[in-house]
C-alpha positions as CSV (number, residue, x, y, z in Angstrom):
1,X,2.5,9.4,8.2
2,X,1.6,6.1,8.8
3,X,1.7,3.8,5.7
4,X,-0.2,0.6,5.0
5,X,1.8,-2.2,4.7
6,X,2.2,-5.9,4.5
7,X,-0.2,-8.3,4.3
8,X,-3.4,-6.1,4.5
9,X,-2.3,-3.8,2.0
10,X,-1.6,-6.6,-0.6
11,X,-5.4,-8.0,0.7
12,X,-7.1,-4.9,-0.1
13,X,-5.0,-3.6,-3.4
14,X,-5.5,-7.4,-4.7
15,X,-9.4,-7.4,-3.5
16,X,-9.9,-3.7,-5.2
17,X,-11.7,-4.8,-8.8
18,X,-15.3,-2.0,-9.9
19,X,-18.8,-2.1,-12.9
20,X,-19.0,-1.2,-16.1
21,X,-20.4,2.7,-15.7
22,X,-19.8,6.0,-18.0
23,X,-18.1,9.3,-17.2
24,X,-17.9,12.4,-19.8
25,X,-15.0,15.1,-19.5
26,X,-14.4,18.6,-21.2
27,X,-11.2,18.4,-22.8
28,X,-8.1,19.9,-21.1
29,X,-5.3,19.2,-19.4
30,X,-4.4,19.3,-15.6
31,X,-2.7,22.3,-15.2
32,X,-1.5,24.6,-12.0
33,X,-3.6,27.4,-11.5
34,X,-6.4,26.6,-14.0
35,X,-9.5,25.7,-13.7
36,X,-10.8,22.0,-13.4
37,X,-12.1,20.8,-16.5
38,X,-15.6,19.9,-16.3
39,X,-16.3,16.5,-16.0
40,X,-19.2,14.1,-15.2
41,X,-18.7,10.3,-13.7
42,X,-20.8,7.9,-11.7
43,X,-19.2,6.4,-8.2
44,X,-19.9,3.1,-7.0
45,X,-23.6,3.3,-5.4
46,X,-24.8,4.6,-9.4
47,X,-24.8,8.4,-8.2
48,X,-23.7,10.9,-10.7
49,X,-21.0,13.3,-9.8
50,X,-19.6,16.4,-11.3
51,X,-17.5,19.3,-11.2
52,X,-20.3,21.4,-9.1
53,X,-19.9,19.1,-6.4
54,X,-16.6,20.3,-5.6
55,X,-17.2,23.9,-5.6
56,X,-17.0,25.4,-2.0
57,X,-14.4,23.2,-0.5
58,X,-10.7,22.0,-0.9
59,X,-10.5,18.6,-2.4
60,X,-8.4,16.0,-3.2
61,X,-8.8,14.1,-6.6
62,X,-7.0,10.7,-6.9
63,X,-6.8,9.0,-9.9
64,X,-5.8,5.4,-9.6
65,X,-5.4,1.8,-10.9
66,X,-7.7,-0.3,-8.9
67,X,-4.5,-3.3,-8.8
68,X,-1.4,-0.9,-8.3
69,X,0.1,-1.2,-4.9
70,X,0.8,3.1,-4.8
71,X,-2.7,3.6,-5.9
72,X,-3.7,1.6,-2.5
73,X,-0.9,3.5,-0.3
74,X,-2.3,6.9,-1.3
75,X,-6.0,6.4,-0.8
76,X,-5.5,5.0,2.7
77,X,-3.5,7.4,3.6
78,X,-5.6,10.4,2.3
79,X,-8.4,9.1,4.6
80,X,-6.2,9.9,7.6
81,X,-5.8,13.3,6.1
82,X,-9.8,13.4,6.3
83,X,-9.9,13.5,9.8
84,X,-6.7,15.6,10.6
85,X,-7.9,18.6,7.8
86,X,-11.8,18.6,8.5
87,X,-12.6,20.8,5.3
88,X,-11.2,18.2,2.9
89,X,-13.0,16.2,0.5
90,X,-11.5,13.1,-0.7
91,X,-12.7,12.2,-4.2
92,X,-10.7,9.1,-6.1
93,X,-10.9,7.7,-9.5
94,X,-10.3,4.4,-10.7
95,X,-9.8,3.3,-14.6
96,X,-10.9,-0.6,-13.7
97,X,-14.0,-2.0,-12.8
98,X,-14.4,-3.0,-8.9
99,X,-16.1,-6.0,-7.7
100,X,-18.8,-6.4,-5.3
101,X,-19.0,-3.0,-3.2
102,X,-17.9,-1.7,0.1
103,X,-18.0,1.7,2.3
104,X,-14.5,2.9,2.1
105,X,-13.1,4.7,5.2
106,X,-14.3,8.4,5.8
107,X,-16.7,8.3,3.1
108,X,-14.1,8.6,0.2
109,X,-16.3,8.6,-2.7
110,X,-14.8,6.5,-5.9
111,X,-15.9,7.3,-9.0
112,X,-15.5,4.9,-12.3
113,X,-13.4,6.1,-15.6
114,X,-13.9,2.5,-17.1
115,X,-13.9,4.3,-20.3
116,X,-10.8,6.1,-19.9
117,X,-12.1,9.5,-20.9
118,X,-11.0,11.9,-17.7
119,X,-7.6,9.5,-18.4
120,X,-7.2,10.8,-21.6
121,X,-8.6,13.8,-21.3
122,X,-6.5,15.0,-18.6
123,X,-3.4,13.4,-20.0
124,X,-2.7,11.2,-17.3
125,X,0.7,8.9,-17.6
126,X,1.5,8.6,-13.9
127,X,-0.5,6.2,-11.4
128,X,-1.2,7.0,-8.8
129,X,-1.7,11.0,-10.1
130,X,-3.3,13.4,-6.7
131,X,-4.5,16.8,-8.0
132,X,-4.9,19.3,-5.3
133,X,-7.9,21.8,-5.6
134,X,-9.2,25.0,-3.9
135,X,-13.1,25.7,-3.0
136,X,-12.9,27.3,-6.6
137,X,-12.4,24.5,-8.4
138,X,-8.8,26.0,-9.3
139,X,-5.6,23.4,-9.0
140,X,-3.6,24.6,-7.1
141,X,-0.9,21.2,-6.4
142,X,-0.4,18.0,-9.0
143,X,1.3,15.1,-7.7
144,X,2.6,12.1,-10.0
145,X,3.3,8.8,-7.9
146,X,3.8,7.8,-4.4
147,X,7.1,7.4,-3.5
148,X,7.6,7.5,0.6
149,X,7.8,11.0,1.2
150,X,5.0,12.1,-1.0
151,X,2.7,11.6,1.5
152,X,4.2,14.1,3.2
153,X,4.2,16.6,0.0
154,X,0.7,16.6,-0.4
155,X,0.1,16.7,3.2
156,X,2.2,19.8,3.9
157,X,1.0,21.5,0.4
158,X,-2.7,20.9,1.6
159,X,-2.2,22.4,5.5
160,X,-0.1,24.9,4.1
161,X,-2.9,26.0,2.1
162,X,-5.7,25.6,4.4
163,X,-4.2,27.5,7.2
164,X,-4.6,24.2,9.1
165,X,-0.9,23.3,10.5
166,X,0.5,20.6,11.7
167,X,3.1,19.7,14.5
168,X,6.8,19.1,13.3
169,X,8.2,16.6,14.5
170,X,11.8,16.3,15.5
171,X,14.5,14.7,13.6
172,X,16.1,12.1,15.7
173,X,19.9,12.2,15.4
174,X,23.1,10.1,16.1
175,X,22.9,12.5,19.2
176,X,20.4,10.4,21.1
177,X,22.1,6.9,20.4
178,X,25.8,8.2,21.6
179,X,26.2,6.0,24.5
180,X,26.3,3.3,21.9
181,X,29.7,2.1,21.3
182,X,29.6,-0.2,18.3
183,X,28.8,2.2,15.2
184,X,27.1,-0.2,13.3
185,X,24.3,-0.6,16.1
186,X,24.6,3.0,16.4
187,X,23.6,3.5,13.3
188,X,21.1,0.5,12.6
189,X,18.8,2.6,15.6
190,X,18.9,5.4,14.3
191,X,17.8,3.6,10.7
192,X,15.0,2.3,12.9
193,X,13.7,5.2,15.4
194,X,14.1,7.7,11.9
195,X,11.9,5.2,10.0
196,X,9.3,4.9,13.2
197,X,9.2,8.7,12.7
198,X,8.1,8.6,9.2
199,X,11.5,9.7,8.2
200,X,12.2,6.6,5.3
201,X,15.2,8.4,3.5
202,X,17.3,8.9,6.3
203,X,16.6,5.5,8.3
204,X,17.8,4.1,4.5
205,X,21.0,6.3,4.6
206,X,21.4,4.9,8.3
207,X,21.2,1.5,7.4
208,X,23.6,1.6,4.8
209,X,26.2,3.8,7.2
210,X,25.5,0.7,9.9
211,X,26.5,-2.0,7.0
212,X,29.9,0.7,5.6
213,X,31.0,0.3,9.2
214,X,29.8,-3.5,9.6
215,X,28.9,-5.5,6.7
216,X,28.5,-9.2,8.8
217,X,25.4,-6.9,10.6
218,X,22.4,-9.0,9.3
219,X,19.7,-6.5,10.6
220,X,20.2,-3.8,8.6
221,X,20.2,-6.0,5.3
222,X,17.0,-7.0,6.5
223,X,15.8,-3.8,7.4
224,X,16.8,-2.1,4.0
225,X,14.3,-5.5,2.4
226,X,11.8,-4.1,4.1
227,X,12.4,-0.5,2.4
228,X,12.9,-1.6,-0.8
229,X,9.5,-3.9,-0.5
230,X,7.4,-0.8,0.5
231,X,9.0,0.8,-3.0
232,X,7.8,-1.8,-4.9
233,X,11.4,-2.4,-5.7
234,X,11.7,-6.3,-5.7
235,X,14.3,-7.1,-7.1
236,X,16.5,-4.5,-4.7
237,X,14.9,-5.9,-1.8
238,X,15.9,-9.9,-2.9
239,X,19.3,-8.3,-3.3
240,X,19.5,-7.3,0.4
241,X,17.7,-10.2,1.6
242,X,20.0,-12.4,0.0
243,X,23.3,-10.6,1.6
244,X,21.7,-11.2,4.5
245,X,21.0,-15.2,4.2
246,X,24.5,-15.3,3.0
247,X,25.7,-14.3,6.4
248,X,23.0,-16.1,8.8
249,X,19.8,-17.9,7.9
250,X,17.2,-16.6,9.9
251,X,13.7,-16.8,10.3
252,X,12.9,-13.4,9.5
253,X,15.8,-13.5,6.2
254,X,13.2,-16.5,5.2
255,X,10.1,-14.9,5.1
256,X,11.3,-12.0,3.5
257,X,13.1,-14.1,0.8
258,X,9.8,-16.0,0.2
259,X,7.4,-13.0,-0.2
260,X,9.9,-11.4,-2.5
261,X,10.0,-15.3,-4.6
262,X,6.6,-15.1,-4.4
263,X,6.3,-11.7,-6.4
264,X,8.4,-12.3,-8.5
265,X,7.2,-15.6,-9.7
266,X,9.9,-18.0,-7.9
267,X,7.7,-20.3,-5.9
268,X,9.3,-23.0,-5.6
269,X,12.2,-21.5,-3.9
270,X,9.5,-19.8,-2.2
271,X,8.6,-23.0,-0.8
272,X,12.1,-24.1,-0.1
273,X,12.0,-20.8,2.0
274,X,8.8,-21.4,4.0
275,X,9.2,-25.0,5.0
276,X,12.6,-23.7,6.3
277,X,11.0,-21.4,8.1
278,X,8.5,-23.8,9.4
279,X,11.5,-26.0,10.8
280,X,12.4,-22.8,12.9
281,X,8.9,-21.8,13.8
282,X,6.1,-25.0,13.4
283,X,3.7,-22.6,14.3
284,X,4.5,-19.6,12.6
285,X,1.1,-18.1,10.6
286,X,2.8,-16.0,8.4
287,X,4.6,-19.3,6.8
288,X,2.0,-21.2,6.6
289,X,-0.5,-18.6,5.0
290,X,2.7,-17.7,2.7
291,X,3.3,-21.3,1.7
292,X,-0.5,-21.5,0.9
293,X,0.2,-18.7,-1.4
294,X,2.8,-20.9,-3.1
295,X,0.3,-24.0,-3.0
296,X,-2.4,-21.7,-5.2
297,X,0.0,-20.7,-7.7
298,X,0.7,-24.4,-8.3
299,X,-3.1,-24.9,-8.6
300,X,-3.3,-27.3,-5.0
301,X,-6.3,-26.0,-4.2
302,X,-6.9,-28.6,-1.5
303,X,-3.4,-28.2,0.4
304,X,-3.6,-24.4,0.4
305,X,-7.0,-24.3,2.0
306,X,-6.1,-26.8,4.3
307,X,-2.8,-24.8,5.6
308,X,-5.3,-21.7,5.5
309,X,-8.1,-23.3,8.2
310,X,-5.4,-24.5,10.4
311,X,-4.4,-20.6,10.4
312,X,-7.8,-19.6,11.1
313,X,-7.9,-22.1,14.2
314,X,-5.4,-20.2,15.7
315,X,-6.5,-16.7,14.4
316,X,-9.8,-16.1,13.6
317,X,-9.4,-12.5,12.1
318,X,-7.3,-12.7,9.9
319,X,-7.7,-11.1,6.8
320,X,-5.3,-12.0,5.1
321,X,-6.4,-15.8,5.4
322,X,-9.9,-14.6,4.1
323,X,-8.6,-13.3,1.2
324,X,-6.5,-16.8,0.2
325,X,-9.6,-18.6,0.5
326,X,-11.5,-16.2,-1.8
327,X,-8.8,-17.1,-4.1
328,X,-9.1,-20.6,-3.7
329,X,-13.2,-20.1,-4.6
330,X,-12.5,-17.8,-7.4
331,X,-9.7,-20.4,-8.6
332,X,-12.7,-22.9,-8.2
333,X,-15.2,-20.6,-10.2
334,X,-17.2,-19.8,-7.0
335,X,-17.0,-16.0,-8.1
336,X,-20.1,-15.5,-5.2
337,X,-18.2,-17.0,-2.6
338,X,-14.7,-15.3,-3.3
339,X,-16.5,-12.0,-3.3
340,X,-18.2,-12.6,0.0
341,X,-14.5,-14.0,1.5
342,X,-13.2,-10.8,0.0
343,X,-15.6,-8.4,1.8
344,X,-14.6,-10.5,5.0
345,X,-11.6,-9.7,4.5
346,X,-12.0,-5.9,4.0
347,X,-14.0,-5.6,6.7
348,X,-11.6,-7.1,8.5
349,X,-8.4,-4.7,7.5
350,X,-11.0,-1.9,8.2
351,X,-11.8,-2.8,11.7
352,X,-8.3,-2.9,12.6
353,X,-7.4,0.7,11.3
């Protein structure tokens, strides 16, 4: 299960806004083995969409928050699942209004619940919420959030139910890495080839056996950041980061530090981490479009486009770039020009998938 993540997941989740448009819903809640309540809502070309459409193939329903981080995880994802599963329809619905507009990836359809009505009338209280249902209309799986290994859930609910199957993978185990003396390495690649494999739990639980048996090892503090980051769970992930930086200032141990700063409102120690990064690395783009980041929080509009074009010299697609200097136009009031940076952006991310 491959996850979006860094900087073009934060480009699209921050990019994702939708229109003003109606929706009507039967009452009744979601349910395992009932019947999909009927409902009516409009996507984002206008088109009207209902319960009929779904009759005569599996589909996935996601219901999302257009600026929630999970919300973003789970639709990518599901459009992998698209072309693995064949007979699955992907249908998601978002509570905010988006933007400008864009064909999402394997003609996901969203539709618009501005007003809140299949929110409330399905009692929704998780975000990101996936409903599972059969060519019936019947629900047959309901999943609340998107932790790591939810993904997988879903995945193995829907194949499982389908008939489709998949290929399990193999677990790696200590097994492979044996001919390593040091345990704390031993462990720290294990951490690493389990989370390559899509196995996030157990490369966690390897990390933290590689720092039991070696706490001065700054690689699996910076490793479990990087876990803790994909969570949403900042504040754990400054924790490590900074157990890390307490044993050896890195480059990497900065750049962490300052996205987590960033998030969590700290820019300028942010800053004080980027411009020592930049003393490592002069020519390091993911400082320099970080410490633009800062420079638009403080309102220095000027400086932060400036650091973003001498990015763009030296990497011309990056989205990530695109989407700071929509900010900078929106922060300017040039809504029309942040929306077309925005697309670039997106189009960008897309191409690269």
């Amino acid at each position: 299960m491959t996850m979006m993540r860094g900087q073009d997941r934060k480009v699209f989740l921050m990019i994702l806004t939708v229109g003003l448009i109606c929706c009507s819903v039967a009452q009744g809640r979601l349910s395992i083995g009932s019947n999909l309540s009927d409902f009516s809502a409009s996507d984002t070309a206008g088109e009207r969409f209902t319960i009929d459409d779904l009759i005569g193939h599996p589909t996935l329903i996601i219901y999302l928050r257009a600026d929630h981080e999970r919300s973003e995880n789970l639709l990518f994802d599901s459009s992998q699942w698209v072309e693995l599963i064949g007979i699955l329809d992907i249908v998601a619905i978002s509570n905010e209004p988006i933007q400008g507009s864009y064909n999402f990836p394997n003609d996901i359809r969203i539709l618009l619940d501005t007003d809140r009505e299949i929110y409330g009338a399905w009692k929704i209280r998780v975000l990101p919420t996936a409903v599972f249902v059969d060519e019936k209309g019947i629900v047959q799986s309901i999943f609340k959030g998107y932790g790591l290994n939810t993904g997988d859930k879903i995945l193995a609910e829907i194949t499982t139910f389908t008939g489709i199957g998949q290929p399990i993978a193999a677990t790696p185990t200590e097994d492979e890495f044996s001919g390593i003396e040091d345990a704390s390495i031993r462990h720290y690649r294990l951490g690493n080839k389990l989370w390559d494999e899509g196995f996030q739990d157990r490369a966690r639980e390897q990390w933290e056996l590689s720092i039991e048996k070696d706490p001065s090892f700054t690689l699996p503090w910076i490793s479990l950041t990087r876990f803790y980051l994909a969570l949403d769970d900042v504040s754990s992930a400054k924790s490590k980061v900074d157990n890390a930086m307490k044993i050896a200032i890195s480059y990497e141990a900065l750049i962490l530090s300052a996205r987590c700063n960033i998030i969590l409102g700290n820019l300028e120690n942010a800053e004080e981490n980027l411009e020592a990064a930049l003393d490592i690395n002069r020519m390091s783009i993911e400082a320099k479009l970080g410490l633009a980041e800062v420079y638009l929080g403080y309102g220095e509009i000027a400086d932060a486009t400036s650091l973003v074009n001498e990015v763009l010299l030296m990497e011309k697609t990056n989205s990530r770039a695109y989407y700071l200097l929509g900010r900078a136009a929106e922060l300017q009031g040039d809504i029309a020009k942040a929306n077309e940076l925005f697309k670039m952006a997106l189009e960008i991310i897309f191409k690269t998938q």
